[in-house]
N, C-alpha and C positions, 0 to 999 in steps of 0.2 A: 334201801341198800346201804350197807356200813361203808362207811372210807377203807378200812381193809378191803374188801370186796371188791369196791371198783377200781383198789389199786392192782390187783390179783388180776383183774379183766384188762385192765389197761397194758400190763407187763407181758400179757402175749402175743401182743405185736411187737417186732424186734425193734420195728425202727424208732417206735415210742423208745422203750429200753434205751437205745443208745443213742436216743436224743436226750431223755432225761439225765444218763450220766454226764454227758456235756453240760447239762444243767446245773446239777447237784458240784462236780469239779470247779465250774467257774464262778458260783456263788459263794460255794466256798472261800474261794480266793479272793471275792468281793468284800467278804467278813472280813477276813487276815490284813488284804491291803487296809481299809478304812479303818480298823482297833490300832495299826502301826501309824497310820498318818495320826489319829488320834492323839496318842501318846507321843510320836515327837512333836504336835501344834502344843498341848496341853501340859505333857507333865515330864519335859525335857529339862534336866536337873540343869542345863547349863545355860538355861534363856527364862529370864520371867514371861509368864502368859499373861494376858490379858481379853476383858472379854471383846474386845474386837478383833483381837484372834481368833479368836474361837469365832465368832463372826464370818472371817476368812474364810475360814476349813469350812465352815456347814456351806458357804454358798457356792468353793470350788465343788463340792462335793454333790448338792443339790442341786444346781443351778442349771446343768447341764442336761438332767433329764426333763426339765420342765422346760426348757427353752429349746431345746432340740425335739424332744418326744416327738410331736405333731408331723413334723418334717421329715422326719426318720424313713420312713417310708419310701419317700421320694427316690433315694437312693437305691435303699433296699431292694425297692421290688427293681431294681435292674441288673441289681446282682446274684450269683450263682449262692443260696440264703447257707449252703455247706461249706462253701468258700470265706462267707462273712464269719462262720463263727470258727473255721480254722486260721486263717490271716488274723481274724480280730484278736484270737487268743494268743497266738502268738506274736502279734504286735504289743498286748501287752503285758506280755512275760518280759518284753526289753524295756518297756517301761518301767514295770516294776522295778525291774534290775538297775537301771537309769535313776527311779527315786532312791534305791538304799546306796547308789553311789552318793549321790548328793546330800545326803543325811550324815552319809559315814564322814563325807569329806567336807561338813561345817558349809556346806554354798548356801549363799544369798536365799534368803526364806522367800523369797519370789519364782526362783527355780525352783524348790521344791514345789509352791503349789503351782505352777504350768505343769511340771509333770504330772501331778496328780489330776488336773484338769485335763489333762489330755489320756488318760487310764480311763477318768469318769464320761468324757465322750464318747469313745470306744465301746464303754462299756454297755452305753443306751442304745448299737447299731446291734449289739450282740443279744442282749438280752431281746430285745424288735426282731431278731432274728429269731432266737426260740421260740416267741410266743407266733409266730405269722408259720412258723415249720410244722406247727400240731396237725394242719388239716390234712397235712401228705402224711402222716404218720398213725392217724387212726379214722374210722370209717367216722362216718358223720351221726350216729347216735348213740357214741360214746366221745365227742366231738366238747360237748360242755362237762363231761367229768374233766377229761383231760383240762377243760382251760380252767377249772377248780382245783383239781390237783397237783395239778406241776407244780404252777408258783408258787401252791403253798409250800412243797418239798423245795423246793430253789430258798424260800424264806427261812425254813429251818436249816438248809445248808448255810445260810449268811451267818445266820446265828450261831452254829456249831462254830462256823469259823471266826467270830469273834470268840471264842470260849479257845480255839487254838492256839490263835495270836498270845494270849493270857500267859498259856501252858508254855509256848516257847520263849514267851519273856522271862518267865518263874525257869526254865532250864538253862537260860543264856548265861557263860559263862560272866559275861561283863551285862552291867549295866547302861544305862542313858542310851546314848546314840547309838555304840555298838551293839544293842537289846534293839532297837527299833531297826537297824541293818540287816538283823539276822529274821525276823519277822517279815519283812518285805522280800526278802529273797525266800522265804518261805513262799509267799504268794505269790512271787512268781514261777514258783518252780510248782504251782498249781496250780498256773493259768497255762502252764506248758503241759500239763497232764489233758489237761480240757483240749488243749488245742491237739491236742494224739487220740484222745478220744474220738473226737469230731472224722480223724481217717477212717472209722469202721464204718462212718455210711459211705455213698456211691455219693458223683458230684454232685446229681442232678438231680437224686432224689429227694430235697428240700426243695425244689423248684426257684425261681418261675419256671414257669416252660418258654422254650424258644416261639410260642405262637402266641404268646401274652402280650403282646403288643403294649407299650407304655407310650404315657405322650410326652412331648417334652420337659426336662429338666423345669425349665422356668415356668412352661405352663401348669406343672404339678404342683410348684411353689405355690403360684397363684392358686387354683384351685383348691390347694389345702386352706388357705387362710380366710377363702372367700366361705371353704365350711366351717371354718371354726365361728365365724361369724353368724351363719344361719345357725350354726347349732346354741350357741349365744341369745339370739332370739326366739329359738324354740325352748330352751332352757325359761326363759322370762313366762312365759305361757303355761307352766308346770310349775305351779306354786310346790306342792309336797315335794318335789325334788330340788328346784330353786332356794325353799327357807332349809330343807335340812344339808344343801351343800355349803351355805351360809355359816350355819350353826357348826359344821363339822369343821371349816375353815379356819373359823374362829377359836375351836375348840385345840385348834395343831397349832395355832399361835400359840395360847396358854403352854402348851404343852412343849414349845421349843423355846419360849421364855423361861421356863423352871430347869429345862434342861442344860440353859447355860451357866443358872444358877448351880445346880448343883454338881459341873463340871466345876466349876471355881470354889467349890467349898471343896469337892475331893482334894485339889490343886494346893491350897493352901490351909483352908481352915481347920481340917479333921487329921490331917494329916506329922501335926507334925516335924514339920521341914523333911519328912521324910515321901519324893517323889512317890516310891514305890509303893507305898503304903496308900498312899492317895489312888494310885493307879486300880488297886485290890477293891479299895470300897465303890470307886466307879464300876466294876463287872459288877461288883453285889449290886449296886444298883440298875443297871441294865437285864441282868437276872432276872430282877423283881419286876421292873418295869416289861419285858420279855412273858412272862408267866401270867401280868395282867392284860396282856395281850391275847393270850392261849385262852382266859378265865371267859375274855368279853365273845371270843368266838365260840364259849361252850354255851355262854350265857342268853347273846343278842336275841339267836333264832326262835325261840318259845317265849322270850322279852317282846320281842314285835308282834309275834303274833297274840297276845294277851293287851296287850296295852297301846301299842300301835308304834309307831316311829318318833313323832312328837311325843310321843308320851313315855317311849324309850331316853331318844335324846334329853328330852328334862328334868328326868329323872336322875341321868347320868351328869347333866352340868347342873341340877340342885345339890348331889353329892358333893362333888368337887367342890362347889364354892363352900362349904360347910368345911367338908374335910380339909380343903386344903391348906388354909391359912392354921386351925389346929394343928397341923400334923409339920405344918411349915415354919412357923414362927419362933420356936424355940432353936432352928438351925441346930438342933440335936442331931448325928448320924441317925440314931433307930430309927426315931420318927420319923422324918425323912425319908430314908429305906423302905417304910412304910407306904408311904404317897406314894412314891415309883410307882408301886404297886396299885394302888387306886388310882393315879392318873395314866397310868397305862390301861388299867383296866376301861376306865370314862373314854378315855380319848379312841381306844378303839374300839371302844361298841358303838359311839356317836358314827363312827366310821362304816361299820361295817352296815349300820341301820341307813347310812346314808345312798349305801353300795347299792342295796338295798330298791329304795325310791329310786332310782335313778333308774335301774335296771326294768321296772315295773311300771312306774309313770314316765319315760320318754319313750318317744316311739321309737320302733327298731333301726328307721334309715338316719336315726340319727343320735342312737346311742353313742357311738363310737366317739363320734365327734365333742360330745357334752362330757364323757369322761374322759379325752383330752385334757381338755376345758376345767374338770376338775382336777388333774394330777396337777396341772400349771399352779392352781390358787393352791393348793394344798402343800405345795414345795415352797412355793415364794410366801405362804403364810408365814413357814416353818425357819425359812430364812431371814425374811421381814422380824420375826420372832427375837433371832439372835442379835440382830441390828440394834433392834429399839433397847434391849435390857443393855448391850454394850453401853449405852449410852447412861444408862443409870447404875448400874452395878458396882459397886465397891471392889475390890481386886479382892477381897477374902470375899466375896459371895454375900455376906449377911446384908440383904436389903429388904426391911418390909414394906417399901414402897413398892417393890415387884411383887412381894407374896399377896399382900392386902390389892395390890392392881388385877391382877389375876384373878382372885376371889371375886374382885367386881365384876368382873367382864364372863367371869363362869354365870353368876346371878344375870347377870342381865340375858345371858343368852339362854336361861330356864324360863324366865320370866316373857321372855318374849315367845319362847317355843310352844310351850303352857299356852300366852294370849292366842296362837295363831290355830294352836290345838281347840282350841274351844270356836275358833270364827267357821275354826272346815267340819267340824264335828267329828265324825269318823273316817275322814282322811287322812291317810297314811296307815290305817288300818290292812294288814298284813295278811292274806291266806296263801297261804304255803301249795294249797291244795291247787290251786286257778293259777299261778305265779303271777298275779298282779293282783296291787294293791287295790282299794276301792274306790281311793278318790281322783285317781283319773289315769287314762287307759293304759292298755298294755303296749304290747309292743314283743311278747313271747318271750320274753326273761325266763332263766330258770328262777324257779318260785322260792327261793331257799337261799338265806345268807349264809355265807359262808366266807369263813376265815382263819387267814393263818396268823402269819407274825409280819414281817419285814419284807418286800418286795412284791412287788403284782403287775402285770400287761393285761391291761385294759382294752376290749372292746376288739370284734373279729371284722369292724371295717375301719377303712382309714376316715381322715380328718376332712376328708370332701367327699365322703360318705360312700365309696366304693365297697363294695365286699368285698372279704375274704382274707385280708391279709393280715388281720390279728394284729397290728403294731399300730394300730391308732394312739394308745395310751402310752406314758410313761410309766418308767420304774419307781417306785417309793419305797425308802427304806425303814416306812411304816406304814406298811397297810396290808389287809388280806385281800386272797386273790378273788377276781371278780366274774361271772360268765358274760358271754357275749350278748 
């Protein structure tokens, strides 16, 4: 069945329809706010940045989903899940409003990121919100297109709305602070749209229901962590899922190491002393990287099934370490521009192949939990990522101790993928047909990777492995979406 098709089936249920507007509105506004914070940490004419700024922003930014994700829930399911994403919307339309105050009015660079830390909390109750509302809103076997669907549409919303943020800073009539002012009040006057959409369903019809009995606050606490730990140990027992969540981890470090890099060469070195100009080749580059995103989701699925996962993945970080440093070293624009493209492309087919394994070799009552368990390493890699190059980067970007470092660690994770491909034989080998892999058991996964761009809720039970409520996972602001 085509992605048109089962969006065409999915859109004749209403309450899908206008849970997915809520969707599509507030992702939006997730794009606009995060391209504005961007540009006032990075390429605000009236403060030098540094890469441990940019450090700052990815982990207020990141840190949140992966430190909250698991727990998310706890709350959730006790609240009326219509009510979280109309409050939550509109709690932060006043946030927003709240950071373009304090941008407009020069405050303490510590204000600004608590407000935006506290946007990006909000925003992981909301998004846990959508992905747990899908089962009240379509019958149960169209139940895994929807959890394929949406977040990929939610992903292209983020992404349109970084391409808006772009469009309203090119129409603003001022620049620097007043351009990033008017771009956050943009965002929020789109989280306030999301939050009016959310009135077109009934309170209750996101549920829980009044007879869903929860157990206590702290005992849920507990319980979640005591499954993140079982799932932890089941994870260790699943080698094909184990080396390639490894390998995919590693591969988002590389990939949020270059990308501080070449935040700090738009920033200074290509640019010119001209902020805005810098600002123009970061989209081009996010474009490119965005598009090797779409390439690896057209790619992965008849890549795995031909060659297998390890054989995907090594193929994909034997590219990179080849490509990267050629395409990297001369700290040219084009070439550069270029990589975007091929390490957006590697980093998310390692990903998607990973999505993959995961889905197919852990068993069902404790999927949810292990992809938890992945969003956590996969955020804190990407943050870890910005940390360590802060520390070696030059303020103009040109370091080939980071490009040549990165190249190693692409190699090494081929070379080890490769070795482990050869110890399991045809494990990780892929049939689409059975939706589990060969080398070891299912668990009822849909058989079929799939992917989008930027954002995804992982897994239809929680973190101590209850069904049902779809917000075990957190949000990533690179990854495609996953089934349960």
């Amino acid at each position: 069945m085509s992605v048109a098709r089962d969006l065409r089936t999915l859109l004749r249920f209403p309450g899908f329809r206008r849970l997915l507007t809520v969707r599509l509105l507030s992702q939006l506004a997730d794009g606009v706010y995060q391209v504005a914070l961007a540009a006032y940490v990075v390429f605000s004419p009236e403060k030098e940045t540094s890469p441990s700024a940019i450090a700052s922003a990815m982990a207020v930014l990141l840190l949140p989903y992966s430190l909250l994700g698991p727990f998310a829930g706890v709350l959730l399911d006790r609240w009326r899940r219509r009510q979280v994403l109309l409050y939550g919307n509109v709690l932060r339309t006043g946030l927003a409003g709240l950071t373009a105050v304090l941008v407009l009015g020069a405050a303490p660079e510590p204000l600004v990121y608590l407000s935006a830390l506290t946007v990006t909390a909000v925003n992981r109750f909301v998004l846990a919100g959508l992905s747990a509302s899908l089962p009240r809103v379509v019958d149960g076997e169209r139940l895994i297109i929807a959890n394929s669907l949406s977040p990929t549409a939610g992903t292209l919303a983020a992404t349109l709305g970084g391409g808006v943020a772009f469009v309203v800073r090119f129409l603003a009539p001022q620049s620097g602070r007043q351009a990033d002012t008017l771009v956050l009040l943009t965002g929020a006057a789109l989280y306030l749209l999301g939050a009016l959409a959310s009135l077109r369903m009934g309170k209750d019809l996101l549920g829980p229901g009044p007879q869903e009995r929860q157990p206590r606050v702290l005992a849920a606490v507990a319980s979640t962590a005591r499954g993140l730990l079982a799932g932890l140990r089941h994870l260790g027992e699943r080698r094909v899922a184990a080396y390639s969540l490894a390998a995919a981890t590693l591969m988002r470090f590389c990939y949020g190491a270059l990308t501080v890099t070449v935040l700090m060469l738009c920033r200074y070195a290509w640019n010119a002393g001209d902020a805005e100009e810098g600002l123009g080749l970061l989209g081009v580059a996010l474009g490119l990287s965005g598009a090797g995103f779409f390439a690896a989701a057209v790619l992965t699925p008849s890549a795995v099934r031909r060659i297998g996962i390890f054989g995907w993945i090594a193929l994909c970080s034997g590219g990179a370490a080849v490509l990267e440093p050629a395409l990297g070293l001369p700290f040219a624009p084009v070439p550069i521009l270029i990589a975007a493209f091929v390490l957006g492309l590697v980093t998310q087919a390692a990903k998607i192949a990973t999505d993959t394994a995961v889905q197919t070799s852990i068993d069902d009552a404790y999927r949810g939990r292990v992809f938890s368990l992945y969003d956590m390493l996969y955020n804190v890699a990407y943050v870890g990522a910005a940390g360590t190059t802060a520390l070696i980067l030059p303020p103009d970007g040109r370091s080939a101790v980071v490009v040549v470092g990165v190249a190693v660690l692409y190699a090494a994770i081929a070379l080890t993928v490769f070795h482990v491909s050869r110890e399991t034989g045809d494990a990780g080998k892929f049939d689409e047909g059975s939706g589990s892999g060969t080398g070891q058991g299912g668990g009822g996964a849909n058989g079929k990777a799939e992917g989008g761009g930027n954002g995804d809720e992982r897994g239809s039970r929680n973190a101590n492995g209850s069904p049902g409520n779809g917000n075990a996972g957190s949000v990533n602001p690179a990854g495609p979406p996953t089934t349960p």
